[in-house]
N, C-alpha and C positions, 0 to 999 in steps of 0.2 A: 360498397363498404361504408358502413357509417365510422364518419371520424370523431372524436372528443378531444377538449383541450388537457395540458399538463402544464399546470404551473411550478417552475423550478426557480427556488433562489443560487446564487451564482456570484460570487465577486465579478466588480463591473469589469476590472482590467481585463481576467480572462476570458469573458465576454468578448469583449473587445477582440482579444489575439485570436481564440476561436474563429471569431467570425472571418478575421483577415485569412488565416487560413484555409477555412473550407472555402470562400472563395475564391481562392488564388487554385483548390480545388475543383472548383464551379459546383459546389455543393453552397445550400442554402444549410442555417441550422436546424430547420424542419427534416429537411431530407436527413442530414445527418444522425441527427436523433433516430428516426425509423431505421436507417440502417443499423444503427447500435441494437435498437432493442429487437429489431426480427434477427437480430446474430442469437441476442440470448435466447428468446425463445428457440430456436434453430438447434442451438450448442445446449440450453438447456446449463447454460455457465454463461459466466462474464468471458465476453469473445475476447480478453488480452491477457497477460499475465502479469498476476496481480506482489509487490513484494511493500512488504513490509520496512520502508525504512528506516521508520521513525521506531526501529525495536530497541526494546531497554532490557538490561539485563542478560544473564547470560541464559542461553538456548543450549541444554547439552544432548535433544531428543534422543536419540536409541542411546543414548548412555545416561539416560538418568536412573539414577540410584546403583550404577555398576562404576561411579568412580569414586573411590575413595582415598580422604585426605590424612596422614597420619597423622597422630595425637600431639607429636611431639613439631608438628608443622610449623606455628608458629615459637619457637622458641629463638631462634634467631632473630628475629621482630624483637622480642622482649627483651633477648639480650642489648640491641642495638639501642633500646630504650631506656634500658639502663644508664648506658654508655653517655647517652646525651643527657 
């Protein structure tokens, strides 16, 4: 098997933790990397499940466009606006 390099940028610290880990694994971060990526190829996906944290705004999937707000919705708002 002929091998080639991959160079990846990385923040130093998780470098660092990575590395404490896989060795406390007895994995090197070579090996590790091969094992990630013969997963993808394998799975044909990213072998872990992936979410979104950093999500903004609201997500209403199978109900987008079947909820509807009435006209008169904000009117209590504006009353209170008043008020103040």
């Amino acid at each position: 098997m002929r091998s080639t390099d991959i160079k990846i940028r990385t923040d130093a610290a998780l470098e660092a933790k990575a590395q404490k880990t896989l060795s406390e694994l007895g994995l090197d971060m070579t090996t590790a990397i091969n094992i990630f990526l013969t997963q993808v190829v394998q799975q044909q996906a990213i072998p872990f499940r992936m979410n979104n944290t950093h999500q903004k705004g609201i997500q209403f999937g199978g109900w987008q466009n079947k909820i509807k707000i009435h006209p008169g919705f904000d009117e209590p708002l504006d009353e209170f606006k008043e008020y103040v």
